[in-house]
C-alpha positions in Angstrom: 0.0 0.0 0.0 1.0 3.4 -0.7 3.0 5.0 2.6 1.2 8.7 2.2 -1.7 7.1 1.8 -2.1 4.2 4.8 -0.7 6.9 7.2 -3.2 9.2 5.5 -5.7 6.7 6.2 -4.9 6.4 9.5 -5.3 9.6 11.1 -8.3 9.7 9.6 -9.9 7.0 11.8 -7.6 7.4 14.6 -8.2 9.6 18.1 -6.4 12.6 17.5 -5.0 14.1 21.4 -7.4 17.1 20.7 -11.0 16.1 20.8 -11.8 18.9 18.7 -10.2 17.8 15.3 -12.5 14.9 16.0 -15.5 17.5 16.0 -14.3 19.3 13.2 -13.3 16.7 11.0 -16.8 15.0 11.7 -18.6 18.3 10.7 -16.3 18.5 7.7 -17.8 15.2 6.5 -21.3 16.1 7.6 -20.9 19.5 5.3 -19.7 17.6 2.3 -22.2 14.8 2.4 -25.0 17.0 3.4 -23.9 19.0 -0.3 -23.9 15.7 -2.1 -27.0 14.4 -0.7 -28.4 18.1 -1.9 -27.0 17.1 -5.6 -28.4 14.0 -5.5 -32.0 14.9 -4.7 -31.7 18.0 -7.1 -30.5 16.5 -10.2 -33.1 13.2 -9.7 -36.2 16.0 -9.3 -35.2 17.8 -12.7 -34.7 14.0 -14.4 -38.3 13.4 -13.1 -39.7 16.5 -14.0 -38.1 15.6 -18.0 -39.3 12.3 -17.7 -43.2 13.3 -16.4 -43.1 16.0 -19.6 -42.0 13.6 -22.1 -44.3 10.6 -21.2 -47.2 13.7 -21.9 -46.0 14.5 -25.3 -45.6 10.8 -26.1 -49.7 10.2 -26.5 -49.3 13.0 -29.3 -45.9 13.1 -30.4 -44.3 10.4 -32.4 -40.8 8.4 -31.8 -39.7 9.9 -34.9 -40.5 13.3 -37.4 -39.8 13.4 -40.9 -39.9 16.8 -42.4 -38.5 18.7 -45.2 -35.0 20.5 -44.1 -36.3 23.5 -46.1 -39.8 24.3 -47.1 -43.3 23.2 -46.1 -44.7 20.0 -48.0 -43.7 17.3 -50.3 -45.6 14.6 -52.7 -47.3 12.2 -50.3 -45.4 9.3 -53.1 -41.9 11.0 -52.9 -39.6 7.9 -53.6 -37.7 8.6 -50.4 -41.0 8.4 -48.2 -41.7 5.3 -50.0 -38.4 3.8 -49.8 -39.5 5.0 -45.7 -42.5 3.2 -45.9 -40.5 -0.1 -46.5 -37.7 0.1 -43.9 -37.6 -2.5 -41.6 -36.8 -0.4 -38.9 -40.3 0.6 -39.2 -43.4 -0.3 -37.4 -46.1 2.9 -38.4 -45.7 5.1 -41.2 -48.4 8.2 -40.7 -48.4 10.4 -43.3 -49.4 13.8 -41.4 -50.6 17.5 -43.3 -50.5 19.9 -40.6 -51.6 24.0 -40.8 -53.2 27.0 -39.3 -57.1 27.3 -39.7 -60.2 29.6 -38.7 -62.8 27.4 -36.6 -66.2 29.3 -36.5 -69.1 28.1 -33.5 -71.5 29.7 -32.2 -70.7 33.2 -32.7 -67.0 32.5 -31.8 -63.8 32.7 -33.9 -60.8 31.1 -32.9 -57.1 30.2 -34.7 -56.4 26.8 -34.5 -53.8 24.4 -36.1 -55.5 21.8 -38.1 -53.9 18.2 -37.9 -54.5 15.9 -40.6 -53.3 12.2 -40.4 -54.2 8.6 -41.9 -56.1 6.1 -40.3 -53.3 4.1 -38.4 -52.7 6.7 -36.0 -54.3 5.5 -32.9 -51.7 2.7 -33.8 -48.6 5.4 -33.8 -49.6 7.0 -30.3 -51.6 6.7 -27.3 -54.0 8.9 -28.0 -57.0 7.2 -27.4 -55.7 7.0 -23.8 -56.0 10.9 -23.5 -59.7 10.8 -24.9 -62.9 12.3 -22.9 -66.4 11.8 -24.1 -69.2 9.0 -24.8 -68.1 8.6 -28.5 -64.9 7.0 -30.0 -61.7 8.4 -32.2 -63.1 8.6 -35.6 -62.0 10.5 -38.6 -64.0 9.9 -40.8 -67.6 8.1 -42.2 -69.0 8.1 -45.3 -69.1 11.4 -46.5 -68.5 12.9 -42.8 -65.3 14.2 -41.8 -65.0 14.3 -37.9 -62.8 16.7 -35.7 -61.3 15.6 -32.3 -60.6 19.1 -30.5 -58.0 19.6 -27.4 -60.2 19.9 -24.4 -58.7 23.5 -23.8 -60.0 24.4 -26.8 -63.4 22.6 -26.5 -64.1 25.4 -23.5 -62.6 28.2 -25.5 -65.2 27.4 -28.2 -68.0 26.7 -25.7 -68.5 23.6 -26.6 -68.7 20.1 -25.1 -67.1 16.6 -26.1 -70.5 16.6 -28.4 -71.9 18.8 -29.8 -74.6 18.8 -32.2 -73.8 21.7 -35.2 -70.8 20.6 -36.9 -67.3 23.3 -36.7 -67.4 25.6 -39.6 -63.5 25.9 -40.7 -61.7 28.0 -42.8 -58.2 28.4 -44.6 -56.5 30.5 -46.8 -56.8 29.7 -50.7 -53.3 28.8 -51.6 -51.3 32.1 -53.6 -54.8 33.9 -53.2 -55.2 37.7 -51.9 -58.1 38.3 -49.7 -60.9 39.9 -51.6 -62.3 42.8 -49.3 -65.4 43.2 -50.8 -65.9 39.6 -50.3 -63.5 38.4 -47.9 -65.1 34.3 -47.9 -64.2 34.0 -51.2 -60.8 33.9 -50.8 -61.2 31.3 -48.4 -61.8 27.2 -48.6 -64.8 26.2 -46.4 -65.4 23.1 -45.4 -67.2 21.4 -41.8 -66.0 18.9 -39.1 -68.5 16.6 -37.6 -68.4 15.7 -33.4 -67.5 12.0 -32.9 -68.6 12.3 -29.2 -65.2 12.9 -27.8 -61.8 15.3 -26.9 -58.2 15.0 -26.3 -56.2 15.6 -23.3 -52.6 15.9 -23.3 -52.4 18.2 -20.2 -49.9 20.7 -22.5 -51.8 24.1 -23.2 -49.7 23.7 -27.2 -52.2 20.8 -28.2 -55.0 20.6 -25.6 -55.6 24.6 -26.5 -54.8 24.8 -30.6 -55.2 21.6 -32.3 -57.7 19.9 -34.2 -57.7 16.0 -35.0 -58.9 15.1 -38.5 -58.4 13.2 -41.5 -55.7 13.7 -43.5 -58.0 13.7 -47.0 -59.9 16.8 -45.3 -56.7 18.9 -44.3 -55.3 18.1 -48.2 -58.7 19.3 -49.3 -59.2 22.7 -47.0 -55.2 23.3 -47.6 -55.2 22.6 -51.4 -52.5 20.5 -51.0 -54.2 17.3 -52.6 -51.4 14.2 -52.9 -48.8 16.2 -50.2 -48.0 16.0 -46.5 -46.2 18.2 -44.0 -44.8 15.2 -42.3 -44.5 11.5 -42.0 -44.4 10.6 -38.5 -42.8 6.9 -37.7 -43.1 4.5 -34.6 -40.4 1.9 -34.8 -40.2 -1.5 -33.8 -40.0 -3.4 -30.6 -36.2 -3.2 -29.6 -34.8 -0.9 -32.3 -32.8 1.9 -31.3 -34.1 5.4 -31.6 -30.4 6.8 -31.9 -29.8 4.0 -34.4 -32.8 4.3 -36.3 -31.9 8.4 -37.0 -29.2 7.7 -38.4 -29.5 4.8 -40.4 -32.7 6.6 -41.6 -31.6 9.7 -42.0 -28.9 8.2 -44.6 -31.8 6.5 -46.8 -33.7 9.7 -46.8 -31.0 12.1 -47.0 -30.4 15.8 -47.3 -33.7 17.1 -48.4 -35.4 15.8 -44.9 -34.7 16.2 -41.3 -35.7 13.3 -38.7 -36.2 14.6 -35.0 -36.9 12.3 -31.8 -39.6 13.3 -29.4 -36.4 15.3 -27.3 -35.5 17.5 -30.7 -39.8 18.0 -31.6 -39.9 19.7 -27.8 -36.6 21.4 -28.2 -37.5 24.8 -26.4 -39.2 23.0 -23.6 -36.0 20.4 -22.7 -33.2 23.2 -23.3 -35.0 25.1 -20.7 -35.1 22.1 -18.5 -31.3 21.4 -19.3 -30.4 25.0 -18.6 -32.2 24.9 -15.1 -30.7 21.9 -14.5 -27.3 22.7 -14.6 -27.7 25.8 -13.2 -28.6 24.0 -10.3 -26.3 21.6 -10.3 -23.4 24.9 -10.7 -25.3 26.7 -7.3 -24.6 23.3 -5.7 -21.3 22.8 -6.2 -20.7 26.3 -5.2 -22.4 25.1 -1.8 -20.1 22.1 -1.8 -17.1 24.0 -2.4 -17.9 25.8 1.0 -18.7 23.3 2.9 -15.3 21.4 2.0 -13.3 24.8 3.2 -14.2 23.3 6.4 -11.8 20.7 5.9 -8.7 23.3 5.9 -10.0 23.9 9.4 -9.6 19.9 10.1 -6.4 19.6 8.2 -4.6 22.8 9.6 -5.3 21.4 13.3 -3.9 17.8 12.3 -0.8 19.1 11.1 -0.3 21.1 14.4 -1.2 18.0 16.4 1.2 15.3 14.1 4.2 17.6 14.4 6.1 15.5 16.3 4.8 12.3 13.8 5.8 14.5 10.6 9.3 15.1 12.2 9.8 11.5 13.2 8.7 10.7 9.0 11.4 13.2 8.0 13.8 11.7 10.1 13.1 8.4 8.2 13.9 10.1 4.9 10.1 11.7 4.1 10.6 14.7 2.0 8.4 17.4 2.0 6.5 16.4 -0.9 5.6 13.1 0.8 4.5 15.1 4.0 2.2 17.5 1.9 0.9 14.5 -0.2 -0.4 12.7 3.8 -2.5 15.6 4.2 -3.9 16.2 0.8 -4.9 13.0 0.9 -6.2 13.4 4.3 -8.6 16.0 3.0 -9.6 13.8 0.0 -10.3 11.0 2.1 -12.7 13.5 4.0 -14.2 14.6 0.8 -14.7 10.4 -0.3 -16.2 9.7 3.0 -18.4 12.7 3.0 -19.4 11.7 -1.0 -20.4 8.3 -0.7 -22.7 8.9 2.6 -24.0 12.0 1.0 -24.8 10.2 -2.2 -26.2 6.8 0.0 -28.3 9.1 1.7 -29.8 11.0 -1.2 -30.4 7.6 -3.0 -32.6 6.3 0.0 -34.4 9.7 0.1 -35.6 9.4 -3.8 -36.0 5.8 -2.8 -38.6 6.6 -0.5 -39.9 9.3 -2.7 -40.9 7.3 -5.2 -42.5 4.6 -3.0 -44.3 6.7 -0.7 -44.4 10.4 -2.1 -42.9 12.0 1.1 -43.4 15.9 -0.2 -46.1 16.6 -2.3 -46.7 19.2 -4.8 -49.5 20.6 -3.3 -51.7 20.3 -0.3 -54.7 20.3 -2.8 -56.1 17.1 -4.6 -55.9 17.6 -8.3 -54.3 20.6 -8.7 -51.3 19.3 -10.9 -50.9 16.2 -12.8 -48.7 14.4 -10.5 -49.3 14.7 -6.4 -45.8 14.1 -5.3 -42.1 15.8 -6.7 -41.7 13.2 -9.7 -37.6 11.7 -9.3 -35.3 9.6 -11.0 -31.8 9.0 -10.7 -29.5 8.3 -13.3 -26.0 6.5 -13.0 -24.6 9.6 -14.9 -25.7 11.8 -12.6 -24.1 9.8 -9.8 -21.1 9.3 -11.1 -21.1 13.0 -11.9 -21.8 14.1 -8.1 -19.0 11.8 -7.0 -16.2 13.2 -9.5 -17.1 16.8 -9.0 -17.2 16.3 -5.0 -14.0 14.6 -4.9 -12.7 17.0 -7.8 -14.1 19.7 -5.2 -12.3 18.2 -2.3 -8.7 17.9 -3.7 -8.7 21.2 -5.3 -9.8 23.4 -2.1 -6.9 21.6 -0.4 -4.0 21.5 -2.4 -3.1 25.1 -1.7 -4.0 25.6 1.8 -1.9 22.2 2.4 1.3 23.6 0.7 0.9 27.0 2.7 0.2 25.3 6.1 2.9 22.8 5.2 5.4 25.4 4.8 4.4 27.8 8.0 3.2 25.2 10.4 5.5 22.0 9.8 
């Protein structure tokens, strides 16, 4: 074993003839795992929080996106979405037409994004897990075209998960000016029938804008007959999403750009990112107070091993030796202080998750989950542990030199 760090070791866990550098080397570790239990709890709160927001978007958003790098639609039969189509990488190919509308009900106007898609897509998402209502999802019948609205905007509209008039909707006509003497004329009319039910996503972007349709309707009222927006993909059981964008995104190429359910969200996750590690920074600012208190320990061992560090330099220690017994006596501190503080933060998102220890809210029902959502990630732990011990060694190293020099 290495001789600066078994005598290290030992005065560590040995009685020091002051019961004071006891005291102070025990609140040194108390400080330092109190930090890391801080980082641990933190970091598996914001991992929840990511995890609680994308499990919402999956019922609407799909694994993958295909859409055009630049511009706004393509031929529904472009030989690269048919070369898609056939990929055994995937499971459900939707094609999807989506664009901003004018719903009309009752006397009330309101913009609303108009989502067309084919008949599979129950099969590509949850979404009939997020319905409300007596009916079913249904697109289309006969010569009915149905529209399921976002709950939100059910209420903005005034209207139930029925109702009885169908929506009247209105678009643009494509490279038309608005005639002001007859402003309708210049826009495609068409209606959307109730199928007796809404969606609810519990995000205020679909549940308050979006409209549920068939894709045949949103080509008609878009005059874009024969061409989509977007293909939207769910792959098959065991298939890597990282592996499936890129070997995709080589059969498709340039022209199209694939995005996962993170890169769809983008805005939302970067803030989540950002917070996160801004947290994490305010943290490790804490932690790198609390390990000052081991200069405090370390600067009362050295007076109390005088005698020990003369007896070492007698025996041929140089002073490099001496200074490394003390740094590592700090880092040692700093291990001791990581692993209980990261132990302990692990049993408190243990218990968390089994028994939801602090909740949200002292109301029922007032947000989607009742208890602070965590999960803890290796990468996170692993993290905490470098940057304590990374912590440790650095507020040390120059204190140790200087108190080496002055005190021993």
């Amino acid at each position: 074993m290495n001789a600066s760090f078994y005598i290290a070791r030992r005065y560590l866990f040995s009685k020091k003839s002051h019961h004071a550098i006891n005291i102070i080397s025990a609140i040194s570790v108390v400080g330092v795992a109190i930090a890391a239990t801080a980082l641990v709890c933190t970091l598996s709160v914001f991992n929840g929080f990511q995890e609680l927001v994308a499990g919402l978007f999956t019922a609407f958003d799909p694994e993958l996106r295909v859409s055009l790098a630049e511009g706004k639609t393509v031929a529904e039969n472009d030989s690269a979405l048919l070369q898609l189509q056939k990929s055994p990488l995937v499971e459900v190919y939707t094609p999807v037409l989506e664009d901003q509308a004018l719903v009309v009900q009752n006397g009330q106007q309101q913009a609303v994004i108009i989502k067309g898609v084919a008949d599979n897509f129950p099969q590509l998402s949850r979404i009939e897990s997020t319905l409300y209502g007596d009916g079913s999802f249904c697109l289309h019948a006969d010569v009915l075209e149905y529209g399921v609205l976002g709950i939100q905007l059910a209420a903005k509209l005034g209207l139930a998960a029925s109702f009885p008039d169908p929506l009247q909707v209105y678009a643009p006509k494509k490279g038309e000016r608005v005639n002001m003497a007859n402003p309708l004329s210049s826009f495609n009319h068409d209606e959307l029938q109730s199928p007796g039910v809404v969606f609810m996503v519990q995000q205020a972007k679909y549940d308050g804008q979006y409209i549920l349709t068939s894709l045949s309707f949103a080509q008609r009222l878009f005059d874009q007959r024969g061409r989509v927006s977007s293909a939207e993909l769910k792959l098959r059981e065991n298939v890597s999403t990282e592996k499936a964008k890129k070997e995709l995104a080589q059969l498709l190429g340039p022209r199209f750009r694939l995005q996962d359910r993170y890169e769809q969200q983008a805005d939302i996750f970067r803030i989540m990112r950002i917070e996160k590690l801004i947290s994490y920074l305010f943290l490790t600012f804490i932690l790198l107070v609390a390990c000052f208190n081991i200069i405090g320990s370390l600067s009362m061992l050295m007076i109390d091993k005088r005698q020990d560090v003369q007896t070492l330099r007698a025996l041929g220690a140089d002073d490099s030796l001496i200074r490394r017994i003390f740094v590592l006596e700090g880092w040692l501190i700093s291990l001791l202080g990581a692993v209980a503080g990261i132990a302990l933060g692990l049993i408190l998102c243990w218990l968390q998750k089994q028994f939801g220890l602090i909740a949200m809210g002292q109301t029922e029902g007032n947000f989607i989950v009742e208890a602070y959502p965590v999960s803890v990630y290796v990468r996170d732990i692993v993290l905490i542990l470098l940057t304590t011990l990374l912590v440790g060694a650095l507020s040390v190293w120059y204190p140790v030199r200087y108190f080496s020099r002055n005190l021993l």
